[in-house]
N, C-alpha and C positions, 0 to 999 in steps of 0.2 A: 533838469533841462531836457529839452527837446533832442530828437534825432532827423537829420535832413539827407534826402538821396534825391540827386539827379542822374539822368541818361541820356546822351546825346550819339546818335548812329550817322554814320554814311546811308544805310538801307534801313526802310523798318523793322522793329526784332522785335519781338517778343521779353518782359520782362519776365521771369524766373525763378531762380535760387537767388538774385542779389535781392530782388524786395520780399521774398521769403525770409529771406535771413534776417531781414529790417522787420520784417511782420514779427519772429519770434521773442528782437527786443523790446515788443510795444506788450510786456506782460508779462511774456514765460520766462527769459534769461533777463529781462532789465525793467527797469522801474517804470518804462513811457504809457500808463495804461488809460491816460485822459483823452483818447482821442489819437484817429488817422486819419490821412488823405493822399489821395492819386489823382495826378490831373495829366494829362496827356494828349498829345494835341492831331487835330487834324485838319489841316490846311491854318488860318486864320482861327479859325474857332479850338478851344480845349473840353474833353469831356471830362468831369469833376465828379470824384466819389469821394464823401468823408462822412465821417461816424463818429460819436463822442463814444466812445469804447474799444476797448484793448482792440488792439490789431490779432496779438495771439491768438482771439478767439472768436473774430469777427466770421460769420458765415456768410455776410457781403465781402469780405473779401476773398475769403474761401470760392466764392463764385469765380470771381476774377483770376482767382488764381488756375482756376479750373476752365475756364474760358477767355484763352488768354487775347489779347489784343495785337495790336503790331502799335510801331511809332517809330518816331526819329527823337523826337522830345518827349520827355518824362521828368515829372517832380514829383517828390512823394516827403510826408512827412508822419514822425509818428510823435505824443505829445504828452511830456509831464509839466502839467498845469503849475504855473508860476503868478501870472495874473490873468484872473478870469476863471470863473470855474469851468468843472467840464460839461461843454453845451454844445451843438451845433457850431453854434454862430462862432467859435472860439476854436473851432477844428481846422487845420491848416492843409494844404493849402488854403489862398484866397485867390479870386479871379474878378477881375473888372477890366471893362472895356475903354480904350484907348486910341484914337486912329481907327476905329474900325478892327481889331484887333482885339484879341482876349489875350490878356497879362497877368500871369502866374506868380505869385509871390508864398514864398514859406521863409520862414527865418527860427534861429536855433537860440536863445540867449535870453537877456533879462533888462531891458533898455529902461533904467529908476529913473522916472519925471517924464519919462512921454506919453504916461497915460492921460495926466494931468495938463497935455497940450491940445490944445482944438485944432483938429485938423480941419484945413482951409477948404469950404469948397471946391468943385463938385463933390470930393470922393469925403465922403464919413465911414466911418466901422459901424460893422452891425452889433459886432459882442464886442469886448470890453478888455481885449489885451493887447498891450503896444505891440506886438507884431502886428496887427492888423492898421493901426496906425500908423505903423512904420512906412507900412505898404499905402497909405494914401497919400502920404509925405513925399516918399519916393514918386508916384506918380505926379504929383502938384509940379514938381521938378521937371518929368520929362514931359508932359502934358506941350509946352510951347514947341521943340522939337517935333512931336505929332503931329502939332496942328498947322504947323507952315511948311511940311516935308512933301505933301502929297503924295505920300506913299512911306516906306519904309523908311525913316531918319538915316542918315550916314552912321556907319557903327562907331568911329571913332568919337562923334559926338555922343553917343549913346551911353560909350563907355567911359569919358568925361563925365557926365552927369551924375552916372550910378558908383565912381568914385569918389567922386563927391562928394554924396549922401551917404556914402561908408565913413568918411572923414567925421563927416558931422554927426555919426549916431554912435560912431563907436567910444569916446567920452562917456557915452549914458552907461556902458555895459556890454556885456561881450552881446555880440551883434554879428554872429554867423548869419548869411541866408543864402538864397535860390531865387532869379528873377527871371523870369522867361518870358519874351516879348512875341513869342509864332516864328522868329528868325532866328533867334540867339541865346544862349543860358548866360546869364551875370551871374556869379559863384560870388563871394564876398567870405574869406577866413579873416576871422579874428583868434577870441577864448573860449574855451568852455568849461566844464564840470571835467577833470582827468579822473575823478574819483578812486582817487589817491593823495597820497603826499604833497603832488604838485597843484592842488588844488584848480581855481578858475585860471589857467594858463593854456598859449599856441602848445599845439595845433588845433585847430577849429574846426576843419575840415581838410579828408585827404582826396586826392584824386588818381586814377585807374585809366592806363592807356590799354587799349586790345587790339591786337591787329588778328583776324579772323584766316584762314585758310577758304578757298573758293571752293568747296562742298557741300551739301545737301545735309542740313539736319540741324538736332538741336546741342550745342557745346557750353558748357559754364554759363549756363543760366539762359544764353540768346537764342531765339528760333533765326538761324541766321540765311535760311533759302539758299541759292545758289551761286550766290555775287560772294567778290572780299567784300568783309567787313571791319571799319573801322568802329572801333565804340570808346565812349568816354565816361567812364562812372564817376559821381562826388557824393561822397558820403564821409556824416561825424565819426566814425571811426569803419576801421577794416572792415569789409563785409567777406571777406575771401584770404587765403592762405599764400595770395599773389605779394607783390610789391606797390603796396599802397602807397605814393608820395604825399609826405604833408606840405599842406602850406603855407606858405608866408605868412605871419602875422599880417594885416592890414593888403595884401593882395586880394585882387580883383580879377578873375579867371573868366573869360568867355570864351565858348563851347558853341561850337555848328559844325552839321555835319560828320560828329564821329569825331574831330580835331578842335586840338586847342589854338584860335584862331588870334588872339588879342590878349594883352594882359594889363592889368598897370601894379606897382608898388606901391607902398604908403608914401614912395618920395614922387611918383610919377607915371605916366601912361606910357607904350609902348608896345610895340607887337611880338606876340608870346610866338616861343617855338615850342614845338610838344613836345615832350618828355619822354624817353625810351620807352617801347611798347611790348606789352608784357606778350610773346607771338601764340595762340593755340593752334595747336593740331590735333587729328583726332590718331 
């Protein structure tokens, strides 16, 4: 299976040691060697890097890493090919436009028979693995919300819909993902590979509250300037020696600005409070 990281900030920062850490299991300490991707946004529009080749030893990412960017939004995925071999077109993230809008999708998991589904106009996959399907499915759904909102859809309804389509996809197979609309991160835990004993079982993904101290410089990974800083990591397993919460089976996490903003359960929607935050100093 795949591995999935998001980052959501109060201020832009700089990504660091957490997708370092993600970069060394796409090869060196874990099996994900079919392919990475970083998408990161700025304004409405996202810039997209991915590669069908280990992350450990990617020298496009080495650049990145060496040239680092700023954001508030970040998805990043790294990729052990399940269906589809390893190709461009099969490298995750995916991005399609939406409302005017570029819409980030990466997912973690093994969704059996929706490869074998046509996905309904506009949106088709270009390669050939149900994540990317997943991701046209997904949109077909929120697609009516876009297009009669004139601008940014209400979140509630947003996160209605992308519960939803967690309902309906997670029957196929564990069905982790990462959904980013330029406003908001959709988190989706379900199962995945514990590679162990416990086999395909929660947690799916964990999440990482930080509250930053108002100093100059770079701490646990973030370029964090001069402001507090709030940050929200999610990733398939610990990336750090902090307190990673897992979560829910079937929860749906949305993520702006640095805060957990909204949530819903597998029994229902509702607005999430954040989670005790792990505080740095220097």
């Amino acid at each position: 299976m795949c591995e999935l990281f998001a980052m959501s900030t109060r201020h832009p920062a700089t990504v660091t040691l957490s997708f370092a850490e993600l970069a060394r299991h796409g090869g060196l300490v874990g099996p994900h060697r079919d392919g990475w991707g970083l998408a990161y946004y700025e304004g409405r529009d996202a810039h997209l890097f991915r590669e069908a080749a280990p992350a450990a030893t990617s020298a496009s990412l080495r650049f990145l890493q060496e040239h680092p960017f700023t954001a508030t939004t970040v998805v990043g995925h790294i990729r052990r090919a399940t269906q589809g071999p390893r190709a461009l077109a099969n490298s995750q993230p995916f991005v399609r436009e939406l409302g005017g809008h570029a819409h980030v999708f990466a997912h973690n998991g093994d969704l059996t028979g929706l490869a074998d589904v046509a996905p309904a106009a506009p949106y088709q996959p270009i390669g050939d693995t149900d994540s990317e399907r997943a991701f046209c499915a997904l949109l077909e759904r929120l697609r009516p919300l876009w297009q009669v909102a004139g601008g940014v859809p209400a979140l509630d309804a947003r996160l209605a819909a992308v519960a939803a389509f967690a309902a309906s996809v997670r029957p196929l197979g564990p069905a982790n993902f990462v959904y980013a609309d330029g406003d908001a991160i959709f988190v989706h835990a379900h199962r995945r590979n514990q590679g162990d004993a416990r086999g395909v079982a929660p947690p799916g993904l964990h999440l990482l509250c930080r509250r930053c101290a108002a100093e100059p410089g770079t701490i646990a990974g973030l370029d964090l300037g001069a402001a507090p800083q709030d940050v929200v990591l999610v990733a398939s397993v610990p990336l750090s020696g902090e307190r990673w919460l897992p979560l829910a089976e079937g929860e749906v996490v949305v993520l702006a600005d640095g805060a957990r903003v909204a949530s819903a359960s597998a029994d229902g929607v509702g607005r999430g409070v954040d989670p005790p935050r792990e505080r740095i100093s220097r």
